[in-house]
N, C-alpha and C positions, 0 to 999 in steps of 0.2 A: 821536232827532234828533242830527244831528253838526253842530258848528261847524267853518267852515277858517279860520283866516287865515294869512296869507303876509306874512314879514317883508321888510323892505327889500331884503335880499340875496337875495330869492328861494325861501328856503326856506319847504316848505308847513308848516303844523300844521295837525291835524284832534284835535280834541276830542270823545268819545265818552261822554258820565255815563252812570252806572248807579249810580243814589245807595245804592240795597238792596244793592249788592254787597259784601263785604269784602276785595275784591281792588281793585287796578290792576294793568296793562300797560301798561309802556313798549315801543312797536315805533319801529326807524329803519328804511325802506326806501330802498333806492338803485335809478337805473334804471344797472346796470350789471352784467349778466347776462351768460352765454356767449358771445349775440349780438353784443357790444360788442365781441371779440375780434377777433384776427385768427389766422390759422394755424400761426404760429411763437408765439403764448402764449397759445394754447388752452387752457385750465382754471387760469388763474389767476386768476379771479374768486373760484371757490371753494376755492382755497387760500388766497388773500388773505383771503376766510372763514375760514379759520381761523387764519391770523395776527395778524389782531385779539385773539384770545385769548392772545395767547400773553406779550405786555409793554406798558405803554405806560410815560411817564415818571412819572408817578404811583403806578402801580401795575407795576412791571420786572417779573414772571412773573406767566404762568399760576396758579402758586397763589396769587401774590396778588389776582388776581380771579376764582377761583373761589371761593376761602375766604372770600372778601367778599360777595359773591351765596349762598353755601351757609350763611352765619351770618344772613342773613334769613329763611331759609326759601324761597327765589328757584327758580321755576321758569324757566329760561334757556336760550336757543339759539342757532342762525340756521339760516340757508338759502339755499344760493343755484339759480337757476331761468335760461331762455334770456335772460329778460328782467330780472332784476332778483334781489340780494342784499338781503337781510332780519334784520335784527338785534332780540331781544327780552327782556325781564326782567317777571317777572310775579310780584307782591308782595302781600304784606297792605296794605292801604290807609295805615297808617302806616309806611311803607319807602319811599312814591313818591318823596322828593327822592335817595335813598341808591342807587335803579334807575335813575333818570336820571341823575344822577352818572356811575355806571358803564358803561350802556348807550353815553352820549355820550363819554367818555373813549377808550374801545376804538376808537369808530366815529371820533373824530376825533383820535387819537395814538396810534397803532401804532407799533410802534418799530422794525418788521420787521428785527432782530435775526440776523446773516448765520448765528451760530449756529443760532439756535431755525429757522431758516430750513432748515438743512441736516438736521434733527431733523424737522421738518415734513414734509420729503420723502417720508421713511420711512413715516408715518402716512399720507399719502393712495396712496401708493402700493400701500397696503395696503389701506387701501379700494376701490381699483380693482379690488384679486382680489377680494375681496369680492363684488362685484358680475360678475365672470368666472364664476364659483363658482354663484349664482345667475340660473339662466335667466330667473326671475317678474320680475327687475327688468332683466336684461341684454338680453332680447328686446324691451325699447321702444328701446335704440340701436341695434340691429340697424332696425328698424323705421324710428327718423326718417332713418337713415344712408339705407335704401332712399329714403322720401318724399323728400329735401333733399337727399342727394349731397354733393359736397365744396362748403358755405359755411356758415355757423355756423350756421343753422339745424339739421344736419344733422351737425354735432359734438357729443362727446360732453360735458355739463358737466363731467365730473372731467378729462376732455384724457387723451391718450395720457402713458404712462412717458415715452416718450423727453421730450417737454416739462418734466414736473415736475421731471426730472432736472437741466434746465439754468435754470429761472428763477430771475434774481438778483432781490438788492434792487432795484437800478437800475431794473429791470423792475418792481416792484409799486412804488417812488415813481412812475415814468412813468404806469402807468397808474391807479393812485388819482388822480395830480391833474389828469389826463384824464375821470376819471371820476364821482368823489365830492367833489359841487359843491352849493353850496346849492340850485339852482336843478334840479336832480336827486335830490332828498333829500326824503320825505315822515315826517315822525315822528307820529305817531299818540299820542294816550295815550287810554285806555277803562275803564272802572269808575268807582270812586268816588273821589273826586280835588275838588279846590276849583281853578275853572277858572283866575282871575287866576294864580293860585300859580303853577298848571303853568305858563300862558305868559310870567310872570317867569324861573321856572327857565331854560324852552328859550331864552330871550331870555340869559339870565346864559350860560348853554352855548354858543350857539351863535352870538353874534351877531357874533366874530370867523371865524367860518367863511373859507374863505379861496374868493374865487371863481374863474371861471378859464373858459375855451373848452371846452363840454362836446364830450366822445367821441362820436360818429352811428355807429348800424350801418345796415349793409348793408341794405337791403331782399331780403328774399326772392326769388327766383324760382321762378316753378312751371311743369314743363313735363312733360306725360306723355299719349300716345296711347292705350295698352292695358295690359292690369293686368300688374301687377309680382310678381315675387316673390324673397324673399333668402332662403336657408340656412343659418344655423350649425349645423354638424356638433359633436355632441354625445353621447358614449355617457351615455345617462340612461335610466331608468323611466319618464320621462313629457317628453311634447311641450307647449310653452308658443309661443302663437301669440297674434298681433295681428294682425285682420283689420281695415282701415282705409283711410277716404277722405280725400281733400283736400274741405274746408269753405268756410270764410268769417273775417275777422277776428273780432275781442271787439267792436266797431261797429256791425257788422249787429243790425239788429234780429229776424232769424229765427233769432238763438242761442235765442230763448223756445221758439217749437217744438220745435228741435235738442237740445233740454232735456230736451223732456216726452217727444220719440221715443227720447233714450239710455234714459230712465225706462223705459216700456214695453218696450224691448229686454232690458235686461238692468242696472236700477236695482235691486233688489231679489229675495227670495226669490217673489216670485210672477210676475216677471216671466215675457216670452215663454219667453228663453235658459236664464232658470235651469230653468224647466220643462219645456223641453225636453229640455235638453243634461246637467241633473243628475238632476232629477228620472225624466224616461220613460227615457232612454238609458243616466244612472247611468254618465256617460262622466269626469266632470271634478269635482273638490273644488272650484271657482271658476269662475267666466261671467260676465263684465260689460260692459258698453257706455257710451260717455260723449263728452264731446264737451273738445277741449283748443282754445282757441280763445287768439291771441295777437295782438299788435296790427296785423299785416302777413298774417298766415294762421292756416289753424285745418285741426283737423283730427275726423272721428269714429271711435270702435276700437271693436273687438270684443278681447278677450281671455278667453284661457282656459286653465288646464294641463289635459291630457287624457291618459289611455294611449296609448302609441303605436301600438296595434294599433285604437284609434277615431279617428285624429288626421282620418283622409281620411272618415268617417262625419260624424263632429262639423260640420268643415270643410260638409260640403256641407246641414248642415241649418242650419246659420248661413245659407249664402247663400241657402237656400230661405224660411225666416224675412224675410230682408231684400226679399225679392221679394216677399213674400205682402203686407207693410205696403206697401211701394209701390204694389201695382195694387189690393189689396181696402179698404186703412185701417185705423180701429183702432173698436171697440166704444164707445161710450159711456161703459160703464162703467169700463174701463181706461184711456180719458181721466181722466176724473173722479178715477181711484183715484191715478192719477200726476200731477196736481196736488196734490193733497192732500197726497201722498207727500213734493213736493219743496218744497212750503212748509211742510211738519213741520219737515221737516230742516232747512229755513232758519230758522225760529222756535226750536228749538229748539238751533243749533247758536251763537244767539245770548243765549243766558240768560249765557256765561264774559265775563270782560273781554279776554282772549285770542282768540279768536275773536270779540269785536265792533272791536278792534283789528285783525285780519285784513280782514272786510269792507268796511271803511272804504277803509284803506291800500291795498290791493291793486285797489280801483277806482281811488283817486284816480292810484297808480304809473302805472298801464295806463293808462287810460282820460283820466286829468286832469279826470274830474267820479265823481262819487257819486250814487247813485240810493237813497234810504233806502229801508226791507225793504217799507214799503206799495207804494212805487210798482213795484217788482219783482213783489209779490202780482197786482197788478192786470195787470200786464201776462203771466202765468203764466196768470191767470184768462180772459184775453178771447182765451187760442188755439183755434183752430177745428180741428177735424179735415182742412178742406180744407187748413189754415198744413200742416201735420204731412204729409200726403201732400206737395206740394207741395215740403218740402224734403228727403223721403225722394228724390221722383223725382229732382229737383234733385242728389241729394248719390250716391243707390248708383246709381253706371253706371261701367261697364267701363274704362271712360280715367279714372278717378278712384281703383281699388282697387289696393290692395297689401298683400301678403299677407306676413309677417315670421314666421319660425320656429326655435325652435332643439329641435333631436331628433337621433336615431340615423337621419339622413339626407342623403344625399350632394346634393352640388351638382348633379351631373347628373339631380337627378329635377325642377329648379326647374320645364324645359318641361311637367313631365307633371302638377305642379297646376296652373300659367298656367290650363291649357286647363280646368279643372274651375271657373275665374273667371271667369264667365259669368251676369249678371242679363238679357241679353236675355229 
């Protein structure tokens, strides 16, 4: 069971015990993700992710806070997502005042340093090739860029070179205090912890917070007649493809079908896909399915790396697979087995205080309530086969698919899969 409370200034806490544990996690999440953006400072949510590490007045370098968190024992990070930037330290149970300390310090005194600034540049720039470099992760921007087009949905989180190049400080004070607001800000703590303590600390930390007129993004738009398709041309061994629908937000309550039909697709080694596609065909090392749902839209994918001499084989027993759930349903038993399957995974992905700090945080950011792991169980438990067709028929049709690729193939062949995108 989690506590919230919201202090005067707006800011949430969510409190998570896990008395048997030897760990806490301190998580900060902000709702100020790539969406929050406009197109002239495109990826500096997550460079300002990493600015935070880099100084504050307390601690002026990098190695003074990492040295500080790595002489705990500190398992530490962040993240930043379309929606939302994520800050965490995760400790022995005797280190929680010394990770909140720091965790808060970073997230509210960045010194963004015109130096370390121009050093920084170099670093994410280079993560960008990074990700040029690999297809498995590069073929989802290809992919949202097809679904979303030009508005931040549809941008890439790390932003294009020419941007990184040019963002000043003036730019990341602007938009921090546009964005990183009490009233935008959820901190989380989970494990074993003594609750007053924690919410003195956060009270001691943050209750100068400084407030201010939060940043709004854009609401999505979605606009599409018949299936789509994108090309990156790539001399490679193998073809890495995203086959995927426009959905529903994180709101809908037919995310719980949407769930258990990514499950049965391709959740697992006994799933449909992987038996299919790995197992009989022995086409692909990977085949998964899943569903990305966010607060304005959502979407469901197929992905897969494959030989590129199976890429247009693979391709069409995917979309043979997605037909067949649609008009025949699914077995009983692979109902059952994929229930089971995904409240394993939830039960069990909650034993860390890390991962019970995630579940918490990450509804309350999105969402602004919490569903504790029972009432999620029950409602996994009471889907019907007819919920699961229903959002299959719902979700795979022709004005809804798009297909994203990157292989040793030209732009000019995009007409001649379109037409192989066909669930009539």
């Amino acid at each position: 069971m989690h506590k919230k409370i919201i202090l005067e200034n707006g800011l949430r806490i969510i409190l998570a015990p896990q008395p048997g544990n030897l760990a806490v996690t301190v998580s900060v999440l902000v709702e100020a993700g790539s969406k929050y953006e406009t197109k002239e400072i495109n990826g500096i949510s997550h460079f300002l992710e990493h600015m935070v590490f880099k100084g504050t007045q307390k601690r002026p370098s990098a190695l003074a806070i990492s040295s500080e968190l790595d002489g705990i024992g500190a398992s530490y990070n962040a993240f930043t997502s379309h929606e939302a930037t994520g800050y965490f330290a995760k400790v022995r149970m005797n280190h929680f005042e010394k990770a909140l300390d720091v965790v808060s310090d970073i997230y509210l005194n960045p010194l963004f340093d015109s130096k370390e600034i121009d050093k920084e540049r170099g670093v994410i720039i280079e993560e960008i090739n990074l990700i040029e470099d690999q297809p498995l992760s590069r073929v989802w921007d290809v992919f949202l860029d097809l679904l979303y087009g030009d508005q931040p949905a549809g941008w890439r989180i790390l932003g294009p070179k020419e941007n990184i190049q040019k963002i000043t400080q003036e730019d990341f004070l602007n938009y921090r205090n546009s964005n990183y607001l009490p009233k935008s800000t959820v901190i989380t703590i989970a494990g074993n912890f003594d609750e007053q303590k924690a919410i003195n600390e956060v009270k001691k930390h943050f209750s100068d917070f400084k407030t201010g007129e939060k940043n709004s993004k854009i609401k999505v738009i979605e606009s599409q007649s018949e299936p789509r398709v994108s090309i990156k041309y790539k001399d490679s061994d193998q073809t890495h493809l995203v086959l995927g629908f426009r959905a529903f937000d994180v709101f809908d309550d037919r995310r719980y079908p949407l769930g258990i039909l990514s499950d049965i697709l391709g959740g697992g080694m006994s799933s449909r896909l992987w038996q299919k596609v790995r197992e009989q065909m022995g086409a692909a090392y990977y085949v998964r399915a899943g569903a990305d749902l966010s607060t304005d839209h959502g979407f469901f994918a197929v992905s897969a790396g494959v030989g590129n001499d199976k890429f247009e084989p693979v391709l069409r027993a995917v979309l043979e697979e997605l037909k067949k759930i649609k008009e025949e349903g699914v077995f009983d038993k692979e109902l059952n087995l994929a229930k089971e399957h995904i409240i394993g995974r939830l039960i069990l992905g909650l034993e860390t205080s890390d991962e019970l700090a995630g579940f918490y945080g990450e509804q309350e950011i999105l969402e602004r309530k919490i569903e504790e792991p029972e009432e999620i169980i029950k409602k996994i438990e009471a889907v019907k086969e007819g919920d699961i067709i229903n959002v299959a028929k719902d979700i795979f049709q022709n004005n809804k698919m798009n297909l994203a690729f990157i292989g040793p193939f030209k732009k000019e062949e995009e007409e001649k899969f379109k037409e192989i995108l066909n669930l009539s």
